[in-house]
Each structure stands twice: as C-alpha cells, then as structure tokens.
N, C-alpha and C positions, 0 to 999 in steps of 0.2 A: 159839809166839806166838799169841796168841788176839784179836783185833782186834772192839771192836764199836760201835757205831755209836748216838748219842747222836741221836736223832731230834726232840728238842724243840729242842736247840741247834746240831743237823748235826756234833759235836763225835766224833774218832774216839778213842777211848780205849785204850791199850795194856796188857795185860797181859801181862808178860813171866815165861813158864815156861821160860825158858833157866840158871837160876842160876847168872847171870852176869853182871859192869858191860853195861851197855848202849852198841855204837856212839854215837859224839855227832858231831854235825853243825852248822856254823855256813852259814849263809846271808848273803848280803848281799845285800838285796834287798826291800821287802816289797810288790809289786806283784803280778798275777795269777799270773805266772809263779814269781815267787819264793814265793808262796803256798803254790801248787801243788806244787812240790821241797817246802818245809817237811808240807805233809799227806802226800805221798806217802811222805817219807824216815820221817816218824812212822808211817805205817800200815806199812811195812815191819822195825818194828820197833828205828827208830833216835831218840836224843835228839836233838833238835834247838830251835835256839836263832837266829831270824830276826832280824836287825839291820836298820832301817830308818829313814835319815835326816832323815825329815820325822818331825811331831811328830806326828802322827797318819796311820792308815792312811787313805787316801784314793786316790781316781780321778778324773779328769776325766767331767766326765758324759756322753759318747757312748757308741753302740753299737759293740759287738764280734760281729765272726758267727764261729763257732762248728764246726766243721767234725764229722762223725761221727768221727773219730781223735782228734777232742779230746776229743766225749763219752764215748767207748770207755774213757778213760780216768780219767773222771769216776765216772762209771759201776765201776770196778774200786777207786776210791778212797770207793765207798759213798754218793757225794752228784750221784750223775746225776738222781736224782727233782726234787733240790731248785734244780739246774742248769738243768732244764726248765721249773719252775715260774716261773722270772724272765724266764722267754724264750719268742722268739715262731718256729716251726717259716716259714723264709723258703725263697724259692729265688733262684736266682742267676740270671736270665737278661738280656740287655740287647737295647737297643734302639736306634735308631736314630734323629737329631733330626726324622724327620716320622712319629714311630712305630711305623715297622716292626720286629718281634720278631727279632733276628738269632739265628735258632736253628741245632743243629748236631744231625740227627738221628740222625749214629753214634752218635750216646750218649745215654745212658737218664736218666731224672728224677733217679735217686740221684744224678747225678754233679752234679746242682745247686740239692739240698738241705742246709740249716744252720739253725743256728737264732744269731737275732737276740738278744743279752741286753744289756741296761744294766750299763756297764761297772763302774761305782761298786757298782750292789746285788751284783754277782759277787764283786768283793773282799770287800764286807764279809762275804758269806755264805762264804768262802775263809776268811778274819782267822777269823772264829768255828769253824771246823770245825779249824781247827790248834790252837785255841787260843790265846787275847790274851795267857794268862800263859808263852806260848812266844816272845812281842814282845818288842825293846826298842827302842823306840820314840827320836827325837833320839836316832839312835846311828852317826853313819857312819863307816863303812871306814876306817882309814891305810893298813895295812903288815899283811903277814904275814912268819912265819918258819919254814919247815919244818923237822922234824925226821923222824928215822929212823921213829919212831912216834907221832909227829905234827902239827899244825900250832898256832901259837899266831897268835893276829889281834889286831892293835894297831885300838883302838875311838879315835874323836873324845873321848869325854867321860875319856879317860887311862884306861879301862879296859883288861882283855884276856878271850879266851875261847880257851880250848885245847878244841881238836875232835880227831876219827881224821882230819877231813877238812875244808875249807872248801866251797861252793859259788859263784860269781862270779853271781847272776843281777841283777844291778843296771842292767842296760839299755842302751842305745847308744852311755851317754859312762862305761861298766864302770870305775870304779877297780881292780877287781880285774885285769878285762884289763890295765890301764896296765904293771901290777905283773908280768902273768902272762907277755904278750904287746907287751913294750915296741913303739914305735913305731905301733901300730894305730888310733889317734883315729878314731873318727867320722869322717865323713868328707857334704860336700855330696852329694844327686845331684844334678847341676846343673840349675835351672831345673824342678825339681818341688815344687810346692806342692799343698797339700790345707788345703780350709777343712770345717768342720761344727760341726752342733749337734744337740741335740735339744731340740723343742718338744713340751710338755704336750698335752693334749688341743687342738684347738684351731679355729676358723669352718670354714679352708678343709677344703673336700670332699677327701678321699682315697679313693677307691674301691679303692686296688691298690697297690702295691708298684712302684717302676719304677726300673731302671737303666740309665743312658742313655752310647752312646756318637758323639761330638758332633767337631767339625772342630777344627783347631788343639789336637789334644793333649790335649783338654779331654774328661774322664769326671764323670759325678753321679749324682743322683738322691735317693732318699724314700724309705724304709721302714717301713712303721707298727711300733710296738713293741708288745708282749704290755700294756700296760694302756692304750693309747689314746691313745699320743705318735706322736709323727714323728721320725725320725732321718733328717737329709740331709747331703748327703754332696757336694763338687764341689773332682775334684781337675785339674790340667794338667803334663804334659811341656813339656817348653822352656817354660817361662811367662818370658814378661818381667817384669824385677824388680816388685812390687806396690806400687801405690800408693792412697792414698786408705785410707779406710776399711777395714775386715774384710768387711763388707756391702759397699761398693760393690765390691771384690776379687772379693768370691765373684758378685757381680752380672753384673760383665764378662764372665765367664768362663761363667755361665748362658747367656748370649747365644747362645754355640756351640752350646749343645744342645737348640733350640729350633725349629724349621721350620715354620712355619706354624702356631703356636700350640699344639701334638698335646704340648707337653710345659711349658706355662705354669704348671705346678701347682708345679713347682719353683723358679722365680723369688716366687711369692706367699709360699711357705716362707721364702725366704732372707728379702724385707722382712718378714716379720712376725716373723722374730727380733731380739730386742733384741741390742745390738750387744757388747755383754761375753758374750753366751750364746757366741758365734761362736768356735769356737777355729779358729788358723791356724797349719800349721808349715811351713818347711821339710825336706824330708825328707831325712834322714840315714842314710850306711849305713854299716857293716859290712865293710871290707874281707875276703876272703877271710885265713883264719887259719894259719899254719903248725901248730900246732894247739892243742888245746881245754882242756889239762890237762898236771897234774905229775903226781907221787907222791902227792901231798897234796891237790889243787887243780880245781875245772873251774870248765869256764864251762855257763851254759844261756843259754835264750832271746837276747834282744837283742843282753844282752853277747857269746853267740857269733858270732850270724848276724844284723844286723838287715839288713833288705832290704827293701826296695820296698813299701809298704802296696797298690802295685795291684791283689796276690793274695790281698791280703787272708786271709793265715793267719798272721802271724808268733806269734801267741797260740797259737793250735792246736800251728801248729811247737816253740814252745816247750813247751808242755805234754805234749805227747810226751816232749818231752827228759827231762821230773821225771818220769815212769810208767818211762823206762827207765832212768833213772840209780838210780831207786829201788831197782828189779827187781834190778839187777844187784849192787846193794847186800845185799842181804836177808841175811838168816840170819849166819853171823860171814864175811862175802867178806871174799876180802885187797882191801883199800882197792886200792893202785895197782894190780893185777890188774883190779878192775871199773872201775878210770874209765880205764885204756889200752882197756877192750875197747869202753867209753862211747863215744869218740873215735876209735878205729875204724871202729863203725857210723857215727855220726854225719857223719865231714867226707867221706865219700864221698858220701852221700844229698842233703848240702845243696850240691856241686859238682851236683848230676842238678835239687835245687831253683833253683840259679842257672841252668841252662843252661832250663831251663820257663820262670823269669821274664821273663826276657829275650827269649824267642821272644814273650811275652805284650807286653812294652814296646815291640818295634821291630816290631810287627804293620804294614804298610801301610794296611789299611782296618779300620773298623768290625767288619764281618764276620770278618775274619780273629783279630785282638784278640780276640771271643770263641767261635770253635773254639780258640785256642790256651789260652784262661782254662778251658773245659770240660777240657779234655785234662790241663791240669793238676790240678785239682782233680778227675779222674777217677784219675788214678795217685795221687795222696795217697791218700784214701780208701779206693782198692782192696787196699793195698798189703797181704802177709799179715802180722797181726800179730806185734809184736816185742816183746820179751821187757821186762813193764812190772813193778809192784807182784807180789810172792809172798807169799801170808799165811805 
C-alpha cells in the first residue's frame, strides 16, 4: 500500500499494490468527524464512499480547539501542516469574574495547549483532502441490511451502496444509532445552554485570550483566531428557559462573568455581533451505549458519545475514534474482528471520559471547575498512543 500526499489539493491518493478488490466503506456522515473516518479509512487503504444529507458540505462558522491527540492524528493522516495553518496555537486557562487567573500548578503548560481552528475552513480542507468525488452529497441514511459478508445501505434518493462495512458518524440525533442502538435519542442536558459567534477583524481592543469562569453556572469568554477574528463563547448550567433575543440571552448571562469591569471586553463582543451571526443551542447528549457496533456496523464521534461541550474535546474525541478505527482496519483485517476490538477499546475509555466530565460539571467553585478541566485534559493528552492509521 503506497499512500502519497497531494500537497497543492491536501488530497491523499492510494495506490493499491495488494492485487486485490479493495475494502469498501460507507460512511454517513459528512461533517469533521465523518471527514476524518472517510480520510483515514482511504489512507489505510480502503474505498470509501461518504454520504451526507445536506446539499453541500458545510459548518457553522465558529471555533473548534483542537487538542495534541487530535493533531497526532492529523499529523499521521499527512495534513497536520495544513491543520496548523488554519489555526491559531491557544491555551486553556481561566479566570475568574474580577480577573484572577485560576491556575493549577501540578501541571505543566502542555496540559493547556490546543490550537484554535475555524470550523467551516477545517471541513473544507477535510471535504478536499478525502476527495469531493468520494461525496454524495443530498443523500441521507434509511436502513441498512447486514449480511454474512456484508452490508447493503438503503440511501434517501432510492439508491443503495454495498460496503465490507458501514460507519454511523452522523452526530447526536445518529440515524444509524436509531437503527444500531434502538431506543438511544439524544437526549436534553437539562438547563444547559451555550450561545457563540465569531466576529471578523473588528474596533474593539483584544489584547489576550480569556476564559472566564463566572457565578450562576455561567462560563465564556474570547479568543482571537489565527487571521484576526474573535471567537466568543458564553455558556450556563441550570439556565432558566431563554428569553428575548440570542444577544440579549447571551447578554444576561455575560452579566455573571464580570466584577468590576476586569472582564467588559466580553459583553462589547457579544453587542457588536449582528444577531443571525449568534448561534444558540441546547445541549444534547449521548446516553451511555450498550455498545458501539455489529458485524457490519459502528458508530464514531457524536453518534457514539456526544457529551457535554464543557470539555470541549468532542471533535478530538471523535477524531481519535477514525485514526483507530482505521488502524485496526488496515491491510485485509477481518471486518467484525477489528470493530469488536474498536468497541472494546473504546466504551471503557469514554466510561473513565464521563466520570472526568462530570467531576468538571459538578465542580463547587471556580477554582475547582479548573483543576478538575486541567486534569482532564492532562490524561487525554498524555495518554500512550493507540493503535491509529498503518501505511
């Protein structure tokens, strides 16, 4: 298997010295995560064929931070250079609403550097590096049908595709899950909301970066992006249902993270965003899964695990998942052999990632909230690596 790397288009090209049909893979999914399965399963040597519902590949314009386990594996899929170039090297630390830096001096700088990327240019530069004639584009999921040697997928527009295997990466309301994993819906977490945007270059002064953590449940803050935007960010626990505006929502809730003016640069952000820039969700999880896969079948990213954006890794998380699902794919692996041992690894790691979030969610103070976010995002990071992409 010879893999090389298309540097004007970021495109990974395969040539296959196996003299032999080639694994085929379907995907549903075309978002970062689904992206990334579709590049990784092709640099490992397998066809693959990304189905994605909307009619074009697209992202919502905000920032995604990026954790070193994400790029590790960017980085092994031959477009870490090009990953970096869209992004802006950040760190993680927070603060407190009269600006005190809550820091946790057991642990060292690495455990609170990432890098900040625009979430729209990373997919496109994903979309391209898989390759667009590897899309199809208005094409969503029905039904699958397993067989002994292998899967057929019932498509929206009355087509089908027969794979060695499917992948479910379609995100937190997963049709594939519905299918894989009956009764699992999405699910409220209650009374958590998260508003943001990102603004262009723009009057107000920005000297730093700042992440703030604020009374009433209430976390935000600002970080400049690699060409001279702002990405802000203001999310709350228990929130009472939202009313008013997106801007006056995200306003009210600014209010908490502010003491004596030491952090007003964040409220001047929120008004000077026009009010369609402003996205606002409720957050949605993921129940815990009996588990991840068939014979035929898995899930990655969201549709596995979506959880709490507090930690802000679910993308990293996910991306991990396609560097090992890949990995364990490579060369001619028995299909249900590597995604039972996928699912192995997997649902024990993300039981040890629920029990870190949660210590990070039901923090009592400020301070505590981030030793417990350091701690976590120290054991990510550190973790020894696991068995991703094999040329």
């Amino acid at each position: 298997m010879v893999p090389t790397v298309d540097t004007d288009r970021n495109v990974v090209e395969i040539e296959d010295d196996r003299g032999s049909e080639l694994m085929r893979a379907v995907v549903i999914g075309g978002g970062i995560v689904g992206l990334t399965s579709g590049l990784a399963l092709r640099r490992a040597g397998i066809d693959v064929v990304i189905c994605e519902r909307a009619p074009e590949i697209r992202a919502a314009g905000a920032g995604l931070g990026l954790w070193a386990n994400a790029l590790a594996v960017f980085d092994e899929l031959g477009i870490g250079e090009q990953v970096r170039a869209i992004g802006k090297p950040s760190e993680m630390y927070f603060h407190d609403p009269a600006g005190r830096l809550l820091d946790s001096p057991e642990f060292g700088v690495e455990d609170h550097r990432y890098l900040l990327v625009h979430r729209a240019r990373l997919t496109e530069l994903l979309a391209d590096a898989v390759g667009r004639e590897h899309l199809r584009l208005a094409t969503a999921f029905e039904s699958y049908e397993e067989h002994a040697d292998h899967v057929t997928v019932r498509l929206s527009d009355g087509g089908s595709e027969d794979g060695d295997l499917l992948v479910g990466v379609d995100g937190a309301y997963s049709s594939v899950r519905a299918r894989l994993v009956p009764g699992t819906a999405a699910r409220e977490h209650p009374g958590h909301h998260a508003w943001r945007a990102v603004l262009p270059a723009t009057g107000i002064a920005v000297a730093e970066d700042r992440l703030i953590l604020g009374t009433h449940g209430c976390r935000g803050g600002y970080l400049r992006t690699y060409d001279g935007g702002v990405y802000w960010l203001v999310n709350q626990f228990n929130s009472p249902a939202p009313t008013g505006t997106r801007k006056q929502q995200a306003l009210e809730r600014v209010a908490h993270l502010d003491d004596g003016g030491r952090n007003a640069v964040l409220a001047e952000l929120v008004a000077a965003t026009p009010e369609e820039q402003i996205l606002h969700n409720q957050i949605m999880l993921v129940p815990p899964l009996p588990h991840w896969v068939s014979a035929r079948v898995a899930l990655a990213g969201d549709a596995a695990h979506a959880m709490s954006p507090h930690i802000t890794a679910g993308a990293t998380l996910g991306i991990e998942d396609a560097g090992l699902l890949a990995g364990l794919l490579a060369g001619d692996a028995d299909v249900p052999a590597a995604l039972a041992a996928y699912e192995a690894t997997q649902i024990p790691r993300y039981a040890h990632v629920a029990r870190l979030s949660a210590a990070v969610e039901h923090a009592a103070t400020p301070r505590e909230f981030a030793r417990h976010y350091v701690a976590f995002s120290h054991w990510m990071t550190s973790q020894e690596p696991r068995r991703r992409v094999r040329a």
